[in-house]
N, CA, C and O of each residue as an XYZ file, in Angstrom:
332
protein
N      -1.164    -11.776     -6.336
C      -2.431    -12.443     -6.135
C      -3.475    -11.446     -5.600
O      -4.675    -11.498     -5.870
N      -2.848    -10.480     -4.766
C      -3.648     -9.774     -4.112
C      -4.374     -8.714     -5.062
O      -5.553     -8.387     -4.930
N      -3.794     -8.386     -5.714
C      -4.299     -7.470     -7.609
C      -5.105     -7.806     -8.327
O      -5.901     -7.149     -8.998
N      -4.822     -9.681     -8.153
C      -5.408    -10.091     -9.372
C      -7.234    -10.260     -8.599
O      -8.295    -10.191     -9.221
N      -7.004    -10.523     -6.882
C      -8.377    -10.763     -6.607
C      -9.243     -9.440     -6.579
O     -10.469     -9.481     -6.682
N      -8.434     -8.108     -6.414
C      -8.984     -6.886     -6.896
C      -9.634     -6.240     -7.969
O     -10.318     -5.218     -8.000
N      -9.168     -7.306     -9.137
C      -9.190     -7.302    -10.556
C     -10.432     -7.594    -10.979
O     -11.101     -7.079    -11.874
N     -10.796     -8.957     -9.834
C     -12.097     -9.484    -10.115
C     -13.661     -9.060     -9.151
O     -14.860     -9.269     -9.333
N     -12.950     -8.465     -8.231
C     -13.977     -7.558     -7.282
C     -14.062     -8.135     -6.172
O     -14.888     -7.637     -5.407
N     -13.331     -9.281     -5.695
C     -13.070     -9.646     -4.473
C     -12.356     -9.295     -3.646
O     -11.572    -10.126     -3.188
N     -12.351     -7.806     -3.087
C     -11.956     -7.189     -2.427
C     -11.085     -7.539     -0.745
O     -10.024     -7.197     -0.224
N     -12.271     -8.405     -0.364
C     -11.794     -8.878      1.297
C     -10.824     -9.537      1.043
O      -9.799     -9.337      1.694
N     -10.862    -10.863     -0.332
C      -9.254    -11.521     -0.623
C      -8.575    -10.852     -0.833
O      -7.621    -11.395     -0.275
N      -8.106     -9.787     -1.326
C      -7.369     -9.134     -2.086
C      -6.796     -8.011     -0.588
O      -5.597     -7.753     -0.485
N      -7.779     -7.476      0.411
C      -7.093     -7.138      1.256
C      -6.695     -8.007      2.144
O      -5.798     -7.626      2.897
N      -7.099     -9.062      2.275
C      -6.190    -10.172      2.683
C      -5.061    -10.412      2.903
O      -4.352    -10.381      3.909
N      -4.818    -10.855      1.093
C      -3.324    -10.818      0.281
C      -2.788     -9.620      0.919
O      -1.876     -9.811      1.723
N      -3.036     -8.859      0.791
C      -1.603     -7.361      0.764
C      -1.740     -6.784      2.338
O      -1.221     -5.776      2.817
N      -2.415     -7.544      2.827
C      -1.963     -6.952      4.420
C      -1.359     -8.596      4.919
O      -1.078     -8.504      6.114
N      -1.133     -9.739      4.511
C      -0.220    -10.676      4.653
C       1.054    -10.141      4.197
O       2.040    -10.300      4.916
N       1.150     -9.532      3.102
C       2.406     -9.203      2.262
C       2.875     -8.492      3.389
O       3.675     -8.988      4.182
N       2.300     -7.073      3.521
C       2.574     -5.783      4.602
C       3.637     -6.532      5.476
O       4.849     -6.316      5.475
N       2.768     -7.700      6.421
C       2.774     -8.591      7.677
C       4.654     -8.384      7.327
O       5.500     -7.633      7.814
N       4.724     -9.765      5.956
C       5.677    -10.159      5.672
C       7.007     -9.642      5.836
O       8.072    -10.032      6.314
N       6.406     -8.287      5.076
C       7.819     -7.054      4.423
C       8.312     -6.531      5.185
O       9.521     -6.342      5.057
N       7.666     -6.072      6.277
C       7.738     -5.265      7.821
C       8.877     -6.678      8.525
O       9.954     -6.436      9.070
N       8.340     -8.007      8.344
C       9.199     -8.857      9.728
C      10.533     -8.855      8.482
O      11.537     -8.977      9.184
N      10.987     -8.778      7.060
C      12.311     -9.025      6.699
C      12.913     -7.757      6.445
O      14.133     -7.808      6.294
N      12.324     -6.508      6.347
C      12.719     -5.231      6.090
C      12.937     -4.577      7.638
O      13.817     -3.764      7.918
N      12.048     -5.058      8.467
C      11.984     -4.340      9.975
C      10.967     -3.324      9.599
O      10.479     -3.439      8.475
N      10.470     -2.106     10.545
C       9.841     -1.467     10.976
C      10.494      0.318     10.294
O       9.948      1.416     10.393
N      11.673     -0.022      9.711
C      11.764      1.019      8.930
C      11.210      1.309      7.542
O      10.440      0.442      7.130
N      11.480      2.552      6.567
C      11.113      2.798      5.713
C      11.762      2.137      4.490
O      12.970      2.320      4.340
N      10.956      1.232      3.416
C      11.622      0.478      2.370
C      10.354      0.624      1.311
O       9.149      0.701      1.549
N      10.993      0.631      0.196
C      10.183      0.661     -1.136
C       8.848     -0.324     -1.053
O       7.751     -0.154     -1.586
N       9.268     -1.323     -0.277
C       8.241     -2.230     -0.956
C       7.215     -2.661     -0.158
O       6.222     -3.349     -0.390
N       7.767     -1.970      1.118
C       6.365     -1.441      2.037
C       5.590     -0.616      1.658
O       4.380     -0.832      1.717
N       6.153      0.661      1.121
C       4.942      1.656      0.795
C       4.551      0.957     -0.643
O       3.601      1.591     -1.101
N       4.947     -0.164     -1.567
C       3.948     -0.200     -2.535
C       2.971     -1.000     -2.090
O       1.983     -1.069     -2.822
N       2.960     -1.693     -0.990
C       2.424     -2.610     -0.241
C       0.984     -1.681     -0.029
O      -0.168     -1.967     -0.356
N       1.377     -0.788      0.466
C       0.509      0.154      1.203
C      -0.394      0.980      0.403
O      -1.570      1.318      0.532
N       0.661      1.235     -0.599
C      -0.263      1.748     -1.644
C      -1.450      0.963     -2.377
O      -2.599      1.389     -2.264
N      -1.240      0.094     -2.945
C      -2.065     -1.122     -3.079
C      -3.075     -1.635     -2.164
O      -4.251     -1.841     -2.467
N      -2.463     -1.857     -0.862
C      -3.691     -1.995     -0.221
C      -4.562     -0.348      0.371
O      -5.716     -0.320      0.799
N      -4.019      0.373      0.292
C      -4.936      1.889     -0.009
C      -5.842      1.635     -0.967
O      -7.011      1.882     -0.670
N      -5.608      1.189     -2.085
C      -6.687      1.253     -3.068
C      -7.987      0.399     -3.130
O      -9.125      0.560     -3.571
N      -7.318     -0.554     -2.505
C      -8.105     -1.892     -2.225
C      -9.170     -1.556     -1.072
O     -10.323     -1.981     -0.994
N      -8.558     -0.763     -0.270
C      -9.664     -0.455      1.108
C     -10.519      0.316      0.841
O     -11.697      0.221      1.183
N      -9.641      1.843     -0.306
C     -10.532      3.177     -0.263
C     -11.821      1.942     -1.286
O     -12.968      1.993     -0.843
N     -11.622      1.048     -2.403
C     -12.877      0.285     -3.155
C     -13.653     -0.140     -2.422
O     -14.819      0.093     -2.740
N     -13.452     -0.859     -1.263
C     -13.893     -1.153     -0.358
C     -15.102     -0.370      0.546
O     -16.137     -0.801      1.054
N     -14.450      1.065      0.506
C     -15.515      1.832      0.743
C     -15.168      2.437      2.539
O     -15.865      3.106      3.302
N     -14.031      1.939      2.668
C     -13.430      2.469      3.859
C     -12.403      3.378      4.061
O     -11.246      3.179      4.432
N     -13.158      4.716      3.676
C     -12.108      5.982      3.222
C     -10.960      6.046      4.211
O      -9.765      5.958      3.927
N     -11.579      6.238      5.603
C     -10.835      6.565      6.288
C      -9.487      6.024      6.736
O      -8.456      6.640      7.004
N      -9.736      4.776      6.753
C      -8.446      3.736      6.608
C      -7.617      4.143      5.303
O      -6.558      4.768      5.236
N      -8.470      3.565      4.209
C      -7.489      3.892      2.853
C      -6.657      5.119      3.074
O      -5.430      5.167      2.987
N      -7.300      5.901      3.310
C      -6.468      7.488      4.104
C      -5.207      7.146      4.459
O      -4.158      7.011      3.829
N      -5.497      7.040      5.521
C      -3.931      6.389      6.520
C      -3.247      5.690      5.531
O      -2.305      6.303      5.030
N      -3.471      4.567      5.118
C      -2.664      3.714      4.321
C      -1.857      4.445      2.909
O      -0.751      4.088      2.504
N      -2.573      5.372      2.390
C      -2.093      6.309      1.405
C      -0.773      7.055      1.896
O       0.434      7.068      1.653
N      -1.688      7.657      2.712
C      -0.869      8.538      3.674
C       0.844      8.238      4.207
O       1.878      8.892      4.346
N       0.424      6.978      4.369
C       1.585      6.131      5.129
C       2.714      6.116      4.517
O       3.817      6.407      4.980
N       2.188      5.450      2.471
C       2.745      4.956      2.106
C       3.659      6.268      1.362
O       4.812      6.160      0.945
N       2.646      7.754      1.316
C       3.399      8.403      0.430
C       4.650      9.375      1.290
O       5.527     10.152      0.912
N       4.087      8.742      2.928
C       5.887      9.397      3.666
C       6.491      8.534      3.549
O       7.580      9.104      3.618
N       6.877      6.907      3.331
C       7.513      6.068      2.984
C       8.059      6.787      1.755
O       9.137      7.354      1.931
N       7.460      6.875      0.428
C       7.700      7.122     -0.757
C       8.879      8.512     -0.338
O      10.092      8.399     -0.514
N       8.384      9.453      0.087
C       9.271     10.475      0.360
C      10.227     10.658      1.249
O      11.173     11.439      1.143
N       9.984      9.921      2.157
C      11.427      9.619      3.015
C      12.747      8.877      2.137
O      13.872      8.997      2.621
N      12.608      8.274      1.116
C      13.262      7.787      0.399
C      13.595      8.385     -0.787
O      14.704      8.278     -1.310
N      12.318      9.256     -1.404
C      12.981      9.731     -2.718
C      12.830     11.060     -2.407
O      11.983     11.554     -1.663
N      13.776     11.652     -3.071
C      13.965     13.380     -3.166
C      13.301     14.419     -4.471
O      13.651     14.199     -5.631
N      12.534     15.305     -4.214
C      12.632     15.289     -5.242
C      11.594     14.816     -5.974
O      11.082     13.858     -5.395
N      10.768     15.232     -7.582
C       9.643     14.759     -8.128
C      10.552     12.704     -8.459
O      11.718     12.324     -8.556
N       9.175     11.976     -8.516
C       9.400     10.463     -8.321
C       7.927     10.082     -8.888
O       6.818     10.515     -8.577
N       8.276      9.244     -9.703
C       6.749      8.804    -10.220
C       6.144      7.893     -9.375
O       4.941      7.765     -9.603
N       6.660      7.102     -8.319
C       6.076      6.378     -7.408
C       4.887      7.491     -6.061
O       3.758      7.299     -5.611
N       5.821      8.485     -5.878
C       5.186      9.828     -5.634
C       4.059     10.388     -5.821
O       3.124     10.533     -5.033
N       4.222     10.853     -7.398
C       2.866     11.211     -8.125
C       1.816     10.160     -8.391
O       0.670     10.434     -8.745
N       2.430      8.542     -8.135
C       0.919      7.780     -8.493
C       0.372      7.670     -7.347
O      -0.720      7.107     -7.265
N       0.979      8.160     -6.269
C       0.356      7.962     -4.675
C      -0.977      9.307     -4.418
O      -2.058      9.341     -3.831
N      -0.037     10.426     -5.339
C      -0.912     11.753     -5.053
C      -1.881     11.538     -5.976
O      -2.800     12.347     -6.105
């Protein structure tokens, strides 16, 4: 949902959506590193940097692509769509 309100340029819904998700993934995954936090993150990176709030999107990129690499070794296309 959170994509699709990105899709249409409603940005604040859409970071909404994916920092509820974040919320979500973090309380059933815990506070460690899991796939579907950093796509979480990644997504809402994109959504913020549109937004026009580099500096955040930053972090959130950032976040998501030591998630991404704490987990994969090695070239990873989840990796390269972060870089």
């Amino acid at each position: 949902l959170g994509s699709l309100y990105g899709e249409i340029g409603n940005l604040k819904r859409a970071k909404e959506c994916f920092k509820q998700c974040y919320r979500q993934q973090v309380s059933l995954h815990g506070s460690g590193d899991h796939p579907a936090i950093a796509v979480t993150l990644h997504k809402l990176g994109v959504v913020t940097r549109r937004s026009g709030n580099l500096k955040q999107a930053q972090a959130q990129l950032e976040e998501s692509l030591r998630i991404q690499r704490s987990l994969q070794k090695g070239d990873h296309l989840g990796i390269a769509g972060t870089l």
